[in-house]
Structures are given as structure tokens and as C-alpha cells.
N, C-alpha and C positions, 0 to 999 in steps of 0.2 A: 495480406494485411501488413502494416508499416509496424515497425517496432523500431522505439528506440531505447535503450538502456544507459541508466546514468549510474556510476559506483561510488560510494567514498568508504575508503580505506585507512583504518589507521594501523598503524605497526610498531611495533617498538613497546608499545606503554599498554599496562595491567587494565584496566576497566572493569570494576565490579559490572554485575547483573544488573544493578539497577541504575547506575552510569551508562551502559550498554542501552537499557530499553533508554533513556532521559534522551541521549543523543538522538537515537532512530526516531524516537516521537520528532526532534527539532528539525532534523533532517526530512521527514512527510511533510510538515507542514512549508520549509524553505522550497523542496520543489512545485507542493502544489500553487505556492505565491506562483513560484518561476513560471510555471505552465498561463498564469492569469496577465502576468509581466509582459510574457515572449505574443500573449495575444492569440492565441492557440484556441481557434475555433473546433470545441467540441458538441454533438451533438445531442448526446444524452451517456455522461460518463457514468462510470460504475467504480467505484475506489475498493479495494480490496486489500487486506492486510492490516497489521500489528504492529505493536512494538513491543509485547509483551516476549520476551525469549520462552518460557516456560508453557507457553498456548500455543501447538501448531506449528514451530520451527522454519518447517516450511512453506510458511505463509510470514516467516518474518520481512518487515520491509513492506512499501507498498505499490501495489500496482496499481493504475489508472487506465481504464480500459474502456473505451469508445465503437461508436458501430455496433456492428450486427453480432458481435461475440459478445458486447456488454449486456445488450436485451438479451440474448439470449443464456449468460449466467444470470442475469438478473432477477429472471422469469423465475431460475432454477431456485436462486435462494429465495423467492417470495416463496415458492414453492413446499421449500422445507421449512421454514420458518427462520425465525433467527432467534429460537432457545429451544431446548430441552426440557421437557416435564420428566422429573424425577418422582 
């Protein structure tokens, strides 16, 4: 399977938590433009990920995920649902 990984990093400067999520939100949305830009023939994507810091950590950030691993997380989360009865 192809993987590519894109980072931005800043350094130097403070960032509250809600500066923190504000950027990551601007940043999913500037890549998924890029991915529609660069003309990137996907076939049934699966987007995955937050920008909330305080939900999941490791799932901060997002991943976009195509082929045969995206059906098949896809499946998984139709599977589970997408909430919790409390």
C-alpha cells in the first residue's frame, strides 16, 4: 500500500488548546483542497481524524484513506456505529 505523509510544525510560539485544535481544523481542510488540486484519483475515501486535542489524541490530525483498507475500516465503523448510548 502507498503512503504518503505531509507534517507542519511550528516551534518557538505558545499555542492555547483551542489555537491548537483552530489550526489542525485549517490545515484538514487545506490538504483535502490539495488532494482535489494535485487531481488525485481516489476511489472510495475514508477520512479519519479530529482536531479536537482532548478526544482521542491519537487520532489527532487526519488521515485519508483509500482502497481496500478504507472498505474495509469503513465496514468496521458502520459496524460499531458512530455513538454511544449512555
Amino acid at each position: 500500500m502507498a503512503r504518503s505523509e505531509f507534517r507542519f510544525v511550528v516551534d518557538g510560539v505558545e499555542l492555547t488548546t483551542e489555537q491548537q485544535s483552530l489550526i489542525a481544523g485549517e490545515i484538514q481542510k487545506a490538504g483535502l483542497k490539495a488532494l482535489a488540486v494535485a487531481g488525485t484519483k481516489l476511489t472510495n475515501p475514508l477520512s479519519v481524524g479530529h482536531a479536537n486535542l482532548k478526544l482521542r489524541p491519537e487520532w489527532y490530525g487526519l488521515w485519508v484513506l483509500d482502497g481496500p483498507f478504507a472498505d474495509e475500516l469503513g465496514k468496521k465503523i458502520n459496524d460499531i456505529g458512530f455513538w454511544v448510548q449512555r
